[in-house]
C-alpha positions as CSV (number, residue, x, y, z in Angstrom):
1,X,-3.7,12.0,13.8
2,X,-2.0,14.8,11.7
3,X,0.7,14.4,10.0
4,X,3.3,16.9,9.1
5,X,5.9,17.3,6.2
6,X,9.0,18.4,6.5
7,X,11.0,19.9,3.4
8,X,12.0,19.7,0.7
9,X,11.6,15.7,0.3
10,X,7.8,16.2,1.5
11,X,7.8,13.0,3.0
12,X,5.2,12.9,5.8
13,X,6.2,12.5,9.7
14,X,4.0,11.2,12.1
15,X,3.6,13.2,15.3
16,X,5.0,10.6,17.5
17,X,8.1,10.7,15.6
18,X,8.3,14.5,15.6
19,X,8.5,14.5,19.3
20,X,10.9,11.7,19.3
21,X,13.3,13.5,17.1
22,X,13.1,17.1,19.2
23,X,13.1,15.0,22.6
24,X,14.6,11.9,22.8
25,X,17.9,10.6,22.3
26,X,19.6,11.2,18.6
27,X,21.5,8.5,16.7
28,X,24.8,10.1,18.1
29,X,23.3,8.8,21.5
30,X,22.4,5.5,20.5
31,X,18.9,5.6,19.7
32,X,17.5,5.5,15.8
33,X,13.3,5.1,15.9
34,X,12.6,3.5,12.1
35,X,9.2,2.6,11.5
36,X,8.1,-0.4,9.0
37,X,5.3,-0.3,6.5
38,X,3.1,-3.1,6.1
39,X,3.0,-6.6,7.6
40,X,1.0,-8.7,5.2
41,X,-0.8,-11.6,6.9
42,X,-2.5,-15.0,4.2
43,X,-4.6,-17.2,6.4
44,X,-6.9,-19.5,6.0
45,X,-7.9,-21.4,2.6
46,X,-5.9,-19.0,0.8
47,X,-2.6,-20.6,1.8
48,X,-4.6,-24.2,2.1
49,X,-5.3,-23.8,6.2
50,X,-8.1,-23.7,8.6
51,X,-9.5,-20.4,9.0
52,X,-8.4,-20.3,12.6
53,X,-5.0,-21.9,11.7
54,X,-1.8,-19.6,12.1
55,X,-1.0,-18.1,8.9
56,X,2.0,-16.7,7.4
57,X,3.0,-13.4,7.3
58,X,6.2,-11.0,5.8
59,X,7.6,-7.8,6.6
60,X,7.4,-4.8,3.6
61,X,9.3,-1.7,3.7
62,X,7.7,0.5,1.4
63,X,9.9,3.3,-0.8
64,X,9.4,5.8,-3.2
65,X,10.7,4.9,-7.2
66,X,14.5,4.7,-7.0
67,X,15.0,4.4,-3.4
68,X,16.2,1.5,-1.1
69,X,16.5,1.3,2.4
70,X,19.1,3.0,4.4
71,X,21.9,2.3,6.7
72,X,19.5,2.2,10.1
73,X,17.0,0.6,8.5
74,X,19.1,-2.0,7.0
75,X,20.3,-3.0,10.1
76,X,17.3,-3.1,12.4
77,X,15.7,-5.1,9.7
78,X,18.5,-7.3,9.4
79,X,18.6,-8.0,12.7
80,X,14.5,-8.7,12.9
81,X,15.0,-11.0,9.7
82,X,17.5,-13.4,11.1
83,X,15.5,-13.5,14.8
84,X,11.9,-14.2,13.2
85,X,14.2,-16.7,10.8
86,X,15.7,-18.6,13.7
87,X,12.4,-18.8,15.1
88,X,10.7,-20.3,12.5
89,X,13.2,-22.1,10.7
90,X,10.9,-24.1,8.8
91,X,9.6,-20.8,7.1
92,X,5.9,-22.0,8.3
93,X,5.1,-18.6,9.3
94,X,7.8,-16.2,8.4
95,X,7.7,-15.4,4.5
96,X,10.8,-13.1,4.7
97,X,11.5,-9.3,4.6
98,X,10.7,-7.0,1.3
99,X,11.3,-3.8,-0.1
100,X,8.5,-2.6,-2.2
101,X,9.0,0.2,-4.6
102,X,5.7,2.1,-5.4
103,X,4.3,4.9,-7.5
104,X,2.1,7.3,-5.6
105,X,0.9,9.0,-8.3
106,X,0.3,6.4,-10.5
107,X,-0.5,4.2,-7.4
108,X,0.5,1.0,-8.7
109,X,3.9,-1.3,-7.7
110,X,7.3,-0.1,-9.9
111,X,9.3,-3.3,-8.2
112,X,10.0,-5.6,-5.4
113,X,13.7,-6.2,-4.1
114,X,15.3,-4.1,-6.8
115,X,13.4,-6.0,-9.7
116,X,10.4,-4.7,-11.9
117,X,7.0,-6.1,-10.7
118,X,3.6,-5.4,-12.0
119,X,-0.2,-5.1,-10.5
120,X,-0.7,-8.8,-11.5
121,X,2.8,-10.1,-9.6
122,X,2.2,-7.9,-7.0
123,X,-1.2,-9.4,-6.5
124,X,-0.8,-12.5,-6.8
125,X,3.0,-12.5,-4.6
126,X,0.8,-10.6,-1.8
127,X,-1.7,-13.0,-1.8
128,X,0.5,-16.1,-2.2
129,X,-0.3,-17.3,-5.2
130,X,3.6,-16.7,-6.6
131,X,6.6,-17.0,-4.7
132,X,9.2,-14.2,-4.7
133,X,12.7,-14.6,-3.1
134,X,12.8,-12.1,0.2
135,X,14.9,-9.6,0.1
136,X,18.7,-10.4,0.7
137,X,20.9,-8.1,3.4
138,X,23.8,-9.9,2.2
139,X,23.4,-8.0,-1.2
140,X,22.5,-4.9,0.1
């Protein structure tokens, strides 16, 4: 799949969304398409379950240094949060929602909800060795 850039931010659009922006309904209509970045999944004896247990997974919304997530975003997210949250409100399978900050050059983590994180937190938070608070909408 190609992907194109669009200027001057150079931040790459995927084909699919292209077409959605030059045939589809615009947010003035109603209809914002956001997509999300990664969904991490630990399973098995790395969170202390059978292999073919259910494991736990989070949402990451992945942004260039200095960035955050915008209005659209914010909201759609939100509103995914609290449904996988009432689902689940034991929190045996839904971490939470976070926003990653990461260095493409250097290709390395800068932070995680707003605060500075390193490789090491980063591993061990993605693998679930460390516990990091999600991300909080309320403060957003």
């Amino acid at each position: 799949m190609a992907l194109t850039f669009r200027n001057p931010d150079k931040l790459q659009v995927l084909p699919i969304r292209e077409y959605i922006r030059e045939n589809c309904p615009g947010p003035g209509a109603g209809l914002v398409v956001e997509d999300l970045d990664l969904v991490p999944l630990q399973y098995g004896p790395l969170i202390g379950r059978h292999k073919n247990a259910d494991g736990q997974f989070m949402l990451v919304e992945v942004k260039h240094p200095g960035f955050g997530i915008g209005y659209a975003q914010k909201r759609l997210f939100m509103m995914m949060d609290r449904l996988l949250r009432l689902g689940d409100p034991e929190g045996k399978f839904y971490i939470g929602f976070y926003v990653l900050n990461w260095n493409d050059g250097a290709n390395r983590p800068i932070a995680l909800n707003g605060k500075p994180c390193d490789a090491e937190m980063f591993n061990n938070w993605i693998s679930g060795k460390m516990h990091i608070e999600p991300y909080s909408f309320d403060n957003a």
